[in-house]
C-alpha positions as CSV (number, residue, x, y, z in Angstrom):
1,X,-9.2,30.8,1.2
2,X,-10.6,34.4,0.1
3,X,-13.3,34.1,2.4
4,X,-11.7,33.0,5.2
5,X,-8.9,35.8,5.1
6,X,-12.7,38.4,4.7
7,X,-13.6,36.9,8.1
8,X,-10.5,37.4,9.9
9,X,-10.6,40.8,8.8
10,X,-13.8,41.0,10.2
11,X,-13.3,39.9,12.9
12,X,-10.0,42.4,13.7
13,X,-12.0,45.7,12.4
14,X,-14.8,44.7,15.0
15,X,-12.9,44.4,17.6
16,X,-10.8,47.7,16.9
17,X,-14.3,49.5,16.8
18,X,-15.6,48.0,19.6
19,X,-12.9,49.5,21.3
20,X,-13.5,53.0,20.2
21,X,-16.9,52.1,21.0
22,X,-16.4,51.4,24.6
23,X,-13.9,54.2,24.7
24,X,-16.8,57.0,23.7
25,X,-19.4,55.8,26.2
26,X,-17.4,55.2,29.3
27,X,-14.4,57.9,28.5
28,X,-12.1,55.3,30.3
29,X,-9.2,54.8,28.2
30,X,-8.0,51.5,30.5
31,X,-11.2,49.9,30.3
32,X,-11.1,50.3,26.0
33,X,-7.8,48.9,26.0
34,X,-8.5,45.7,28.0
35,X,-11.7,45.5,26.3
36,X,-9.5,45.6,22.8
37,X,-6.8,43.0,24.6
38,X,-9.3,40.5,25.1
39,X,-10.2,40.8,21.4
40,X,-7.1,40.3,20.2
41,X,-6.5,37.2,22.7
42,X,-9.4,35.7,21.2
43,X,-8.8,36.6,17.6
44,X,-5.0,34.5,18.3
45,X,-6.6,31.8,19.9
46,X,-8.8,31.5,16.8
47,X,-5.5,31.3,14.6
48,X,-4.0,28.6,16.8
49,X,-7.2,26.4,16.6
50,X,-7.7,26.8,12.9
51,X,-4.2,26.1,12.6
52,X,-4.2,23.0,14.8
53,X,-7.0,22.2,13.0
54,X,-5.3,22.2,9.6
55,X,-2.7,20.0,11.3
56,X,-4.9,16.9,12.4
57,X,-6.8,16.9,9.9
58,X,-3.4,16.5,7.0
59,X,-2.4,14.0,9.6
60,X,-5.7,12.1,9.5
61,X,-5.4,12.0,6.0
62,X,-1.9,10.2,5.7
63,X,-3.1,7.3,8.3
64,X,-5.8,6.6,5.7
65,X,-4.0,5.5,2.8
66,X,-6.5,2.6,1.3
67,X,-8.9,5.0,1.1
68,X,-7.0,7.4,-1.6
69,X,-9.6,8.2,-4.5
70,X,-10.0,11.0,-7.0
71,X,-9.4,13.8,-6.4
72,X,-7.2,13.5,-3.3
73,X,-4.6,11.5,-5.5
74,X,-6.1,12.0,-9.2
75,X,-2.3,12.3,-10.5
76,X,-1.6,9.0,-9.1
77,X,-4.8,7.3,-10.8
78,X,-4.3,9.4,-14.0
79,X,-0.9,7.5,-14.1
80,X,-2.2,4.1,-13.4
81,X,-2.0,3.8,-9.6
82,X,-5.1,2.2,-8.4
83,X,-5.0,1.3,-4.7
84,X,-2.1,0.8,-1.8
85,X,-2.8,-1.6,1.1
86,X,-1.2,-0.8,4.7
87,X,-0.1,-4.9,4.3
88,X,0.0,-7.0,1.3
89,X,-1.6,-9.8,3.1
90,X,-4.7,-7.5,2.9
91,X,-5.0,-8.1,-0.7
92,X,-4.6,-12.1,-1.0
93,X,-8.5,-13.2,-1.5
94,X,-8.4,-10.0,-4.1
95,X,-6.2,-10.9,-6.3
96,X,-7.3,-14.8,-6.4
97,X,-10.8,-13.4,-7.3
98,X,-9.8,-11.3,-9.9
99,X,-7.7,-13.8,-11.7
100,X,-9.9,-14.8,-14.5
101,X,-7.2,-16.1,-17.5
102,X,-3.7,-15.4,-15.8
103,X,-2.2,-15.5,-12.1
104,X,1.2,-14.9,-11.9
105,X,3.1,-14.7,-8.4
106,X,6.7,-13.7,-7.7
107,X,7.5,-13.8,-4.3
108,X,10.1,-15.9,-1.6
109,X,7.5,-19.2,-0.6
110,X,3.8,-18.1,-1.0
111,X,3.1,-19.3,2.0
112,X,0.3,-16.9,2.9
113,X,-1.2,-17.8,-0.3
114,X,-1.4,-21.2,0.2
115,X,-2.2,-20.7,3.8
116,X,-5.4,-19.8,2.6
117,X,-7.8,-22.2,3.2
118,X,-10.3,-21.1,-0.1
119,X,-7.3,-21.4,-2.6
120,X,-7.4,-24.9,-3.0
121,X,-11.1,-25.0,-4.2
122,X,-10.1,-21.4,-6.0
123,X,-7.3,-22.9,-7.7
124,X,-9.4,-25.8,-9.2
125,X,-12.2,-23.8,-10.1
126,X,-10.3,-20.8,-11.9
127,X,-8.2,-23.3,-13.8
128,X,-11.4,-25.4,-15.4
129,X,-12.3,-22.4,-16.3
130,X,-9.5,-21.6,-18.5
131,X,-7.1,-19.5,-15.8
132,X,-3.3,-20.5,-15.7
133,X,-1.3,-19.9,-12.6
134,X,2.7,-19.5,-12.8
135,X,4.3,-19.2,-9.2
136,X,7.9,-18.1,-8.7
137,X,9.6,-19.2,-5.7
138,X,13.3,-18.7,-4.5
139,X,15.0,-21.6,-5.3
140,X,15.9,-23.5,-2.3
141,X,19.3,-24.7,-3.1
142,X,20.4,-20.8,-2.8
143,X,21.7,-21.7,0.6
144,X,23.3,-18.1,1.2
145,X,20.8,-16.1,-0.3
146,X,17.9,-18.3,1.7
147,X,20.3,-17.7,4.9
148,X,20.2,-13.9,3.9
149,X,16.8,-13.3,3.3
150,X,15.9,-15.2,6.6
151,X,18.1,-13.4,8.6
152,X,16.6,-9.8,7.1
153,X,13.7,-11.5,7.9
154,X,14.4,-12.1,11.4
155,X,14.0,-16.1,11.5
156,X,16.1,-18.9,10.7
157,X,17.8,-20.3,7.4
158,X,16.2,-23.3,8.5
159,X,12.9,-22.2,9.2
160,X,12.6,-20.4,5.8
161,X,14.1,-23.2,3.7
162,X,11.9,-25.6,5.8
163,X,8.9,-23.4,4.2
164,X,9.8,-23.0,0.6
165,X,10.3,-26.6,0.1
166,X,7.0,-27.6,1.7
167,X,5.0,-24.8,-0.4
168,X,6.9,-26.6,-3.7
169,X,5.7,-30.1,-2.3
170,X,1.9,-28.6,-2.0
171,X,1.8,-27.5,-5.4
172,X,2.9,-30.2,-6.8
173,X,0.0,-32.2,-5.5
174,X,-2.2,-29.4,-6.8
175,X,-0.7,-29.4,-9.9
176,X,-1.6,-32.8,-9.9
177,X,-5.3,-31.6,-10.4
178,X,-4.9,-28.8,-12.8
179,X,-4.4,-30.4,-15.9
180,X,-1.1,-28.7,-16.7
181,X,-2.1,-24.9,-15.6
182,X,-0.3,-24.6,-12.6
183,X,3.3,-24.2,-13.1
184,X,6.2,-23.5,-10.6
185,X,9.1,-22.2,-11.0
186,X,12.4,-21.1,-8.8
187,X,14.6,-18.1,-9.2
188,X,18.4,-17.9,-8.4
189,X,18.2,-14.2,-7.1
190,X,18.0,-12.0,-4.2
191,X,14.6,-11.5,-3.4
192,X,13.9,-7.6,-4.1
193,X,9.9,-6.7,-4.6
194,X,6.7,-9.6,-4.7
195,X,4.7,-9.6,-7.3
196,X,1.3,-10.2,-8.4
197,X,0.2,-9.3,-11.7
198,X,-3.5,-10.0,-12.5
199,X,-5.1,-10.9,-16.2
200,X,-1.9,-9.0,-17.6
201,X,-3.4,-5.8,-16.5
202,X,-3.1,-5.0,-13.1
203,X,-0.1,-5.9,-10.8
204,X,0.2,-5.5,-7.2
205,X,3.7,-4.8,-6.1
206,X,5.6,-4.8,-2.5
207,X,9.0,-4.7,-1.2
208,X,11.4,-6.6,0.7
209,X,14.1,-5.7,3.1
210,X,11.9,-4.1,5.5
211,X,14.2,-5.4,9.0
212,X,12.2,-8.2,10.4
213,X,9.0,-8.1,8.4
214,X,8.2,-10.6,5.7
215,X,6.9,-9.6,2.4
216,X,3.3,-9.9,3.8
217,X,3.6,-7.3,6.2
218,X,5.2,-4.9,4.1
219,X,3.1,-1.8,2.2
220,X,1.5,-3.2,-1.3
221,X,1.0,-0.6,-4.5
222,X,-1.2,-1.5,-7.2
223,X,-1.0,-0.5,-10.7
224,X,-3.5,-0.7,-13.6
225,X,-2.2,-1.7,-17.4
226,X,-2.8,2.1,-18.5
227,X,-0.2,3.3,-16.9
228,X,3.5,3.2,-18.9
229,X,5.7,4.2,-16.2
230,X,4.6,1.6,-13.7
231,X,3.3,-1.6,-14.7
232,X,5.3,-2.4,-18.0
233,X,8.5,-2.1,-16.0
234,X,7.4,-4.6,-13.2
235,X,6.0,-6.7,-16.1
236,X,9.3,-6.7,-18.1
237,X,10.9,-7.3,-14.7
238,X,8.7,-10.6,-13.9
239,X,9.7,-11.8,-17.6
240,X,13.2,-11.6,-16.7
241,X,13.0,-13.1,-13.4
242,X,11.0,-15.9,-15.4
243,X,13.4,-16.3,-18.3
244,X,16.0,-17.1,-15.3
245,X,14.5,-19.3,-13.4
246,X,13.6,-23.4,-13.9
247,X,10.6,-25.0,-14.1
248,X,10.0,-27.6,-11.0
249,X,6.3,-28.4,-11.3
């Protein structure tokens, strides 16, 4: 910053003795003025362009939010935060990959998880391997909340309830092959946030009630297990959401 303000003040005692300048050789005291008028309309024009400079390039920075890293947002990682996704749906192969002993989903229908062709296969192989999964799905027989969330949604009641029961249908068939480590349960409360949580020790978090957006579409934080005043909330949340809800697979 010190240098920059040197160079501008360069720039202006230059320019007022290359007026002084011009003034001593030609004696013409109209020709020194324009002379120094021109310098000072370029020396404001250079203002303007660093300043609009300044400008697109913080605004170039705020349409890049996956990429924040240390230092731009070392606060944020030094309190857990670890990545944001412009959509949640960005994130679904992620999170499957980096389950190794626990996946845990809280969310409306997980149908974009199960829309994915790879989770099948995923789902076997994780769970032979030791990994339980635990899904969390709005229970169906909520008629007004299900009506609710699909209007906020911008769809039908029946579209939406059409969608939960068939993703509680599919896992039960999977279930079927997981030797008892795929369980699924249904919660009797307004959808608020999905939920992710990884291996007890990462949990990827996004809101509802965006108007007309499902929870897919919707901005996704992630935070690490290091951090105390984000991720054991949302854990202690999904606990309670679990300790509420009933077991259908």
């Amino acid at each position: 910053m010190w240098k920059r303000a040197w160079a501008w003040i360069a720039v202006c005692v230059s320019n007022v003795v290359a007026t002084f300048v011009v003034y001593g050789i030609t004696m013409n005291i109209w020709l020194s003025v324009l002379i120094g008028c021109c310098g000072g309309f370029c020396l404001l024009c250079g203002l303007l362009y660093c300043r609009t400079e300044k400008i697109h390039r913080t605004l170039t920075n705020l349409d890049k939010p996956s990429s924040l890293q240390p230092p731009q947002c070392c606060a944020l990682h030094r309190a857990g935060f670890s990545q944001v996704f412009e959509k949640a749906s960005q994130s679904l192969e992620l999170t499957l990959e980096l389950a190794s002993t626990r996946y845990s989903f809280l969310g409306v229908s997980a149908k974009a998880v199960l829309a994915n062709p790879d989770f099948p296969t995923l789902l076997k192989e994780k769970t032979k391997r030791g990994c339980s999964f635990q899904i969390l799905l709005l229970d169906p027989k909520q008629k007004r909340i299900v009506t609710e969330h699909a209007k906020q949604e911008g769809r039908t009641m029946d579209a939406l309830l059409y969608e939960i029961q068939q993703s509680i249908a599919d896992l039960k068939t999977l279930a079927e092959q997981c030797d008892g480590k795929l369980e699924v349960w249904t919660y009797a409360n307004p959808p608020l946030f999905r939920l992710v949580l990884i291996n007890n020790e990462r949990v990827f978090v996004n809101f509802y009630g965006a108007k007309e957006h499902m929870g897919v579409d919707t901005p996704q934080l992630v935070f690490l297990k290091s951090d105390v005043s984000f991720f054991i909330p949302f854990l202690g949340l999904y606990e309670r959401m679990l300790a509420g809800s009933t077991r259908v697979v």
